[in-house]
C-alpha positions in Angstrom: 226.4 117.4 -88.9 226.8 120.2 -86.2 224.1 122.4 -85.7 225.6 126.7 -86.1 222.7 128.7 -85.7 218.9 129.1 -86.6 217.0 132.2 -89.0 215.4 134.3 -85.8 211.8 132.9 -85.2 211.6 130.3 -87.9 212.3 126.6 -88.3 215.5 127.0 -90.5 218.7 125.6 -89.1 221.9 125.9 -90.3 224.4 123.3 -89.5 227.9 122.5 -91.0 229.5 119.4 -92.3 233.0 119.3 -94.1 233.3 118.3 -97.9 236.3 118.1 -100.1 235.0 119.6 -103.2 232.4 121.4 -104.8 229.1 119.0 -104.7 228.1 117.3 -102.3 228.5 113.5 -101.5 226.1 111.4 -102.1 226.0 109.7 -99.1 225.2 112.8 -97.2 222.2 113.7 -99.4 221.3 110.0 -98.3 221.6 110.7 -94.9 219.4 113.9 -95.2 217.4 112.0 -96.9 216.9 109.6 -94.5 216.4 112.3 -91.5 213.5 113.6 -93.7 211.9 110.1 -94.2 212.4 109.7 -90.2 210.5 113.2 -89.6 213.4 114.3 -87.8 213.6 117.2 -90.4 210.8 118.9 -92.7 213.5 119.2 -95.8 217.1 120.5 -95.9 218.7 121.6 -98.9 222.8 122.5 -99.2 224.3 126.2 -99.0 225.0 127.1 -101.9 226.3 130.4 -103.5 224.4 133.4 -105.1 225.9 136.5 -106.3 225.2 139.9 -108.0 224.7 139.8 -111.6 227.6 142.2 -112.1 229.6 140.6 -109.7 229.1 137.2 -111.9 229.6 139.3 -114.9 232.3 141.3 -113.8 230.4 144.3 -115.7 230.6 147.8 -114.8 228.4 149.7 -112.4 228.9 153.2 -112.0 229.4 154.9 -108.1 230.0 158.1 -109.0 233.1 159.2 -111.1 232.9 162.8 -110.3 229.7 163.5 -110.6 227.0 165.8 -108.8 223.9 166.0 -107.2 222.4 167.0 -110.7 224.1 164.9 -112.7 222.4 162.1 -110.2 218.7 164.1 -110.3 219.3 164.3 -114.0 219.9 160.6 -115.4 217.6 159.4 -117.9 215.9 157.0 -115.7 213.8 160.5 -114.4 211.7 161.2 -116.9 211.9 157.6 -118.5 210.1 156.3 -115.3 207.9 160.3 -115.2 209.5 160.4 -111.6 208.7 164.1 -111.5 204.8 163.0 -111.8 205.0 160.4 -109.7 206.9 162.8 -106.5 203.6 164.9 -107.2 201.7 162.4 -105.4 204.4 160.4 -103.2 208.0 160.9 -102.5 207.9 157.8 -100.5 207.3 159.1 -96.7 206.6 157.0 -94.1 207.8 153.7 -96.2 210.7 151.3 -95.2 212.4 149.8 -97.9 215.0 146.9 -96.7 218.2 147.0 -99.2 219.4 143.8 -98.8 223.3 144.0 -100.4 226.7 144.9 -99.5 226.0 147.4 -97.2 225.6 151.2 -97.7 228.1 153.8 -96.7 226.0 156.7 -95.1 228.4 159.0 -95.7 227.9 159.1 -99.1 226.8 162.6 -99.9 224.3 161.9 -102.0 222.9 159.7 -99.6 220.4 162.3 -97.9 217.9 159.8 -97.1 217.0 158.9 -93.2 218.5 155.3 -92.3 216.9 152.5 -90.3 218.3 151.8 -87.0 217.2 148.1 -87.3 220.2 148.5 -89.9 222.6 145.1 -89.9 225.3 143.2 -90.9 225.1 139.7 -91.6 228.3 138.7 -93.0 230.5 139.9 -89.9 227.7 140.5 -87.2 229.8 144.3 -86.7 226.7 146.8 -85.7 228.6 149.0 -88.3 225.9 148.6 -91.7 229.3 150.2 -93.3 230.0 148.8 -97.6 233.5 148.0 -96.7 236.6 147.0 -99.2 239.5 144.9 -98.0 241.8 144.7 -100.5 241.9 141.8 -101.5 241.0 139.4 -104.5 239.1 137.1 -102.7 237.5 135.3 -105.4 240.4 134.9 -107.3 239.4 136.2 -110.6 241.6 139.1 -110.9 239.6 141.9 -109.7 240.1 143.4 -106.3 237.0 144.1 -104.2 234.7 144.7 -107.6 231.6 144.5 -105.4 232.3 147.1 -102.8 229.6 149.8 -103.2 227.2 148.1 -104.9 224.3 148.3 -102.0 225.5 152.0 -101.7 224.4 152.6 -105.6 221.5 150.1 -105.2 220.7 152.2 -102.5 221.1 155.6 -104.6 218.9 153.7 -106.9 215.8 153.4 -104.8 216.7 157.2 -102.8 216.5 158.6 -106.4 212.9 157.3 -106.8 211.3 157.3 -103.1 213.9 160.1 -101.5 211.6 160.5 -98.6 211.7 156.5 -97.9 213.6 155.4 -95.2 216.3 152.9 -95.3 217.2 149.2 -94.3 220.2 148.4 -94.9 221.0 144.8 -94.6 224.7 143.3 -95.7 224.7 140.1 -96.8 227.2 139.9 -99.6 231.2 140.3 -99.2 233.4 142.4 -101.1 233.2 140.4 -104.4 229.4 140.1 -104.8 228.9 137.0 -102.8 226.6 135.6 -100.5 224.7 132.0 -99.4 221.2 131.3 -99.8 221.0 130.9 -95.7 222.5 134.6 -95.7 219.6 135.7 -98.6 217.0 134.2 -96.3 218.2 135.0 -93.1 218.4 138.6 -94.2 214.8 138.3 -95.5 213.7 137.6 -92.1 215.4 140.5 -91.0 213.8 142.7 -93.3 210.4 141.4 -92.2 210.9 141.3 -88.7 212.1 145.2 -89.0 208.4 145.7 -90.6 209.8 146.4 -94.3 207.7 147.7 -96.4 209.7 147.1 -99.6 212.9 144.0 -100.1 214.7 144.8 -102.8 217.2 142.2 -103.9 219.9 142.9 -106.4 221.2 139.5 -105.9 220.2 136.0 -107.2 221.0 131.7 -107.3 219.8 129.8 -109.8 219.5 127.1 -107.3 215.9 126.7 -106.2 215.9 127.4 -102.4 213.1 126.0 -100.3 214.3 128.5 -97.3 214.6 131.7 -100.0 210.7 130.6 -101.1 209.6 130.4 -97.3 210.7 133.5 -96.6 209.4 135.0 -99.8 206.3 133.9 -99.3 206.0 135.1 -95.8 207.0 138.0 -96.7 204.5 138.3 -99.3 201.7 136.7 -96.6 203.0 140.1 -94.4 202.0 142.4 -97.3 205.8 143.4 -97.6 206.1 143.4 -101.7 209.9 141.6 -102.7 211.6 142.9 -105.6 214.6 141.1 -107.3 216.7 141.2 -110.3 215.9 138.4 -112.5 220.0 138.4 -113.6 222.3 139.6 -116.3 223.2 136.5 -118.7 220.8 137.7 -121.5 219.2 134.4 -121.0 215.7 132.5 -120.1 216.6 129.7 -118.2 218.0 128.8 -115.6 215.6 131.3 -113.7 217.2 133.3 -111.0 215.6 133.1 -107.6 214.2 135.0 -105.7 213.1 136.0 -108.5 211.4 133.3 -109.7 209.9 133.0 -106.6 205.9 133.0 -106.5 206.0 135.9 -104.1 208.6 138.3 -105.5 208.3 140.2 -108.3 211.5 139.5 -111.1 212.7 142.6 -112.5 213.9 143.1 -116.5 216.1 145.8 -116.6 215.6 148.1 -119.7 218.2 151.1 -121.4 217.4 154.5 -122.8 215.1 153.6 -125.5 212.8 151.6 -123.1 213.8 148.3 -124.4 215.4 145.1 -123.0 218.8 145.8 -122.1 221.0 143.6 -124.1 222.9 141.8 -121.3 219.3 141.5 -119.3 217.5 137.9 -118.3 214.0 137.7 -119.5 211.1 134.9 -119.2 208.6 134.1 -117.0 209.5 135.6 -113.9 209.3 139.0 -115.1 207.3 141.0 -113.5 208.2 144.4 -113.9 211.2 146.1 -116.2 213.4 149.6 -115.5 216.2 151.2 -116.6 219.4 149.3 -115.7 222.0 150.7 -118.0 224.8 153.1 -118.0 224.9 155.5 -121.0 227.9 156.5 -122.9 229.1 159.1 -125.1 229.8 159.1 -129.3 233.7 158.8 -128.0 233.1 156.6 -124.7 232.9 159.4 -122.3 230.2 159.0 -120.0 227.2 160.8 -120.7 226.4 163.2 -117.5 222.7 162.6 -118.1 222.7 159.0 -118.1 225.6 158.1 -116.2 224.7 156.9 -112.5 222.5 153.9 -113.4 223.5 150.9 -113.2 222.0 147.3 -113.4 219.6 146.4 -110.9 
């Protein structure tokens, strides 16, 4: 085992051993094991993937497709969530909300909100906070950079309900949807070291991560409240984390009607539900008042 590097300010270590396939040996987990018993470490746990539910769906999400600043303002999730009412009393000034995805590209021209400059990128340490696509079919399942501009939407996502919050921007997963649960907590501790306000985590693991849960609950100890999507397999179990998490609060996405979206998790660890579908037309065209909301 070779230590790489630590979480900034907490106990969390990563270090790097070689494997030949997907699980771990079991002689390793002994070994850990052993380290734990010798209180030479407090717990360890293995790295193991998480993704976006579309990314592990491969199901559509919708950037744009020619539409314009009112087709954006005018999407059903406006008056489904009485937005208008709710910019009466707050249109989210003066709060920092940490999107912790694939990056956001600032350029974006419906992208009007101000951007932290505690901004980062995790998966290539470049200052840029840039939602890059490289070409390439990294994951091997026949779709070219699918997840490139997802933290851009998720982003549009929470400018179209707080437009006056600011932005945090921190990139944790690659082009295909992908991330580690050391890169989910590591960019946790980001968000709370920048003084977040709001996490929001369109991402999830079904494996039970001691670091994700310390994080989450400091955050939650720091008054910063987590949101995460609580996955998109139409199914109970296994629970997604963060999710699931004590601290965070799972999110149920919901269509046009104000029900469960059909593809959406649902169980225990929802907390909260919201719109998280993209309407269509009678002859698939997509409906201009429904059109840029995607699955959270």
């Amino acid at each position: 085992l070779a230590p790489v590097e630590q979480v900034p300010g907490r106990p969390i270590h990563l270090l790097r051993f070689d494997v030949a396939g997907p699980e771990p040996p079991p002689e390793l987990e002994q070994a850990l094991q052993e380290l734990v018993v010798a209180g030479e470490l407090a717990w360890s746990e293995f790295g193991y993937e998480a993704q976006t539910g579309e990314g592990r769906t491969d199901s559509l999400w919708v950037t744009g497709v020619g539409l314009g600043p009112d087709d954006f303002r005018g999407q059903f999730a406006r008056d489904l969530l009485g937005l208008p009412a709710a910019h009466a009393t707050s249109r989210g000034a003066g709060v920092l909300v940490a999107v912790i995805d694939s990056g956001l590209d600032a350029t974006h021209p419906l992208i009007e909100a101000p951007i932290s400059a505690a901004a980062i990128d995790l998966v290539d340490g470049n200052p840029s906070i840039t939602d890059p696509a490289d070409g390439v079919d990294n994951d091997g399942d026949g779709l070219v950079d699918e997840m490139a501009g997802h933290g851009t939407f998720v982003a549009s996502l929470v400018h179209l309900v707080a437009p006056e919050a600011t932005l945090l921007p921190i990139r944790i997963l690659d082009t295909e949807g992908r991330t580690s649960v050391y890169l989910m907590a590591k960019g946790i501790a980001a968000a709370i070291d920048a003084g977040a306000d709001v996490i929001n985590m369109s991402v999830g693991t079904t494996y039970d991560s001691v670091a994700i849960e310390y994080l989450v609950e400091e955050a939650e100890n720091a008054g910063i409240v987590v949101v995460a999507s609580i996955g998109n397999l139409d199914r109970q179990e296994p629970e997604e984390h963060p999710a699931a998490d004590g601290g965070a609060h799972g999110v149920v996405a919901t269509d046009p009607t104000d029900r469960r979206a059909v593809f959406s998790n649902f169980g225990d660890a929802a907390a909260l539900a919201a719109p998280g579908t993209t309407a269509f037309g009678a002859k698939g065209e997509l409906d201009p008042s429904a059109s840029v909301l995607g699955a959270v």
